[in-house]
C-alpha positions in Angstrom: 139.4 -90.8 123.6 142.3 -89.9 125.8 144.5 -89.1 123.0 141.4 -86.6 121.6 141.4 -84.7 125.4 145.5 -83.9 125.3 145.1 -83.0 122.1 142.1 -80.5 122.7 144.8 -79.4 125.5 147.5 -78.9 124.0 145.0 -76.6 121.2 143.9 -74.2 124.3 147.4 -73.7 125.5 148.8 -72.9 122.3 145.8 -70.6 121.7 146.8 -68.8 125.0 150.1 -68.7 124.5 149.3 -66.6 121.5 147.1 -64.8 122.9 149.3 -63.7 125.6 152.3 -62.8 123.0 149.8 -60.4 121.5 148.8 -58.7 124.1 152.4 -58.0 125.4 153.5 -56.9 121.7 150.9 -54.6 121.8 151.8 -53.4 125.1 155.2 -53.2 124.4 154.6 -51.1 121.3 152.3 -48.7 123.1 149.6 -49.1 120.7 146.9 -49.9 122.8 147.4 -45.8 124.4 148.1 -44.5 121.0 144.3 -43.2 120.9 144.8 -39.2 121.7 140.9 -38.9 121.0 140.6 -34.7 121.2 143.9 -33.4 121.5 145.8 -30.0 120.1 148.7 -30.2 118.4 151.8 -27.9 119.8 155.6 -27.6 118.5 159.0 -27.6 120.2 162.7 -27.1 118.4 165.7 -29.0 119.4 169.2 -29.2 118.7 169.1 -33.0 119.3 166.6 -35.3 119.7 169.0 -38.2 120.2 166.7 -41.8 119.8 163.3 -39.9 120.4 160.8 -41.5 118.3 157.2 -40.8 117.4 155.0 -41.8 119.5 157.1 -41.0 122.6 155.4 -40.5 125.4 154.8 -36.4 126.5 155.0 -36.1 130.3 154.3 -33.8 132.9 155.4 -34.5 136.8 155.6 -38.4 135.5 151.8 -38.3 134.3 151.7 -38.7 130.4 149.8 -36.2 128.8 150.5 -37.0 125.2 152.3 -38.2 123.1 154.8 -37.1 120.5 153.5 -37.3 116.4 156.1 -36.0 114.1 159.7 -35.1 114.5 160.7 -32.9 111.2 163.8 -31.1 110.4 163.9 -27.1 109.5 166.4 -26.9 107.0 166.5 -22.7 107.6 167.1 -23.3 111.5 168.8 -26.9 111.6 167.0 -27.9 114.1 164.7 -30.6 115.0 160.9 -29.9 115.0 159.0 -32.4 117.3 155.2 -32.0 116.9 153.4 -33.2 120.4 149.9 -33.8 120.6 148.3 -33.3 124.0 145.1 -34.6 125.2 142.3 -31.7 125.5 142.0 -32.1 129.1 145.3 -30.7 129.3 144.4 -27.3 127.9 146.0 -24.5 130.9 149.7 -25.4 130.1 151.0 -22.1 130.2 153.3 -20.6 127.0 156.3 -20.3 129.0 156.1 -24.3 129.9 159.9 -26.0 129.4 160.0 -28.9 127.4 162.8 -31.0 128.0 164.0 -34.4 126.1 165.0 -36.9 129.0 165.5 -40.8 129.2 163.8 -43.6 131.4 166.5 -44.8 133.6 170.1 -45.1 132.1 169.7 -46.7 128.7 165.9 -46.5 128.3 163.6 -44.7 126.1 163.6 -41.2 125.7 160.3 -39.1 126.4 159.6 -35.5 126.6 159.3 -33.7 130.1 157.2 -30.6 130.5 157.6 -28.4 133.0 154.9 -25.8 133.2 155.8 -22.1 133.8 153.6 -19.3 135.4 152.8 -17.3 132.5 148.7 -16.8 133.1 148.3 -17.3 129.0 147.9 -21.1 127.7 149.2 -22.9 125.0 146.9 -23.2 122.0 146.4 -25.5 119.0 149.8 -24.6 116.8 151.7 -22.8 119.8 155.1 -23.4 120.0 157.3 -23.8 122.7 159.9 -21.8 122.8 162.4 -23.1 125.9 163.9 -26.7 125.0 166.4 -28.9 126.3 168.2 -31.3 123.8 168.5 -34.5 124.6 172.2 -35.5 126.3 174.4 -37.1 123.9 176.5 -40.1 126.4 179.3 -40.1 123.9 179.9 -36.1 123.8 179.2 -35.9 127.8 182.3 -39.1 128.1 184.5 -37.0 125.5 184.5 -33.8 127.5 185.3 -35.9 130.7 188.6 -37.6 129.2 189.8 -34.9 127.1 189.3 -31.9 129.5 187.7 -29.8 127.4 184.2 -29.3 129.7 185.0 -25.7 131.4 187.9 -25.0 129.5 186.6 -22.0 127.3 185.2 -20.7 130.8 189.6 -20.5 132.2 190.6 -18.8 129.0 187.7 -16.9 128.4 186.9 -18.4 125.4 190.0 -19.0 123.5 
């Protein structure tokens, strides 16, 4: 009988240690907030969207607004298309909003930033922004430092 009751035990702890694994995996993943419900759909173009991944959070003022869905490339423009879908709620971002690609902390994910404008027109379904801000690329910032060349082409006027 005794050996029945630890064994009935045992069962409900592994059961909640499972349980509690799936719930943080899902957590971690950020599936549980993927559901955008109504949103539109707007675009930005970057030079480099360093480890941005779909699904990225979109933020304004540290309040996530949306999330990213698709990061393309135009072959005419070389450049990075990210789509962004933003929750309908949302809907009096002005055109002349900023999005910016920044990082959590020093080696965290990256997320877009928006910083609204003061245009008095909003973004619609299929705008696209038009002022971006690659992401920073560590290694290119730490080659400029030991080699000099960061303000160099400003002394010789761009020789």
């Amino acid at each position: 009988m005794e050996s029945r009751t630890v064994e009935l035990w045992v069962g409900v702890f592994v059961v909640l240690g499972l349980a509690a694994l799936t719930f943080l995996s899902v957590r971690a993943s950020n599936l549980a907030e993927y559901r955008d419900g109504d949103a539109y759909t707007v675009v930005a173009r970057f030079d480099n969207v360093g480890s941005l991944r779909v699904r990225a959070p979109v933020t304004i003022a540290g309040v996530r607004v949306g999330r990213v869905s698709a990061i393309d490339f135009d072959t005419e423009q070389f450049k990075a298309v990210v789509r962004m879908a933003i929750t309908a709620r949302y809907n009096n971002l002005p055109q002349d909003t900023v999005a910016a690609i920044r990082t959590a902390g020093l080696i965290g994910e990256q997320f877009i930033g928006l910083d609204p404008g003061g245009a008095p027109d909003a973004l619609k379904d299929g705008d696209e922004i038009e002022i971006t801000q690659s992401a920073l690329v560590i290694e290119q910032l730490i080659g400029q430092f030991l080699y000099g060349q960061a303000g160099k082409g400003d002394k010789d006027g761009g020789k």
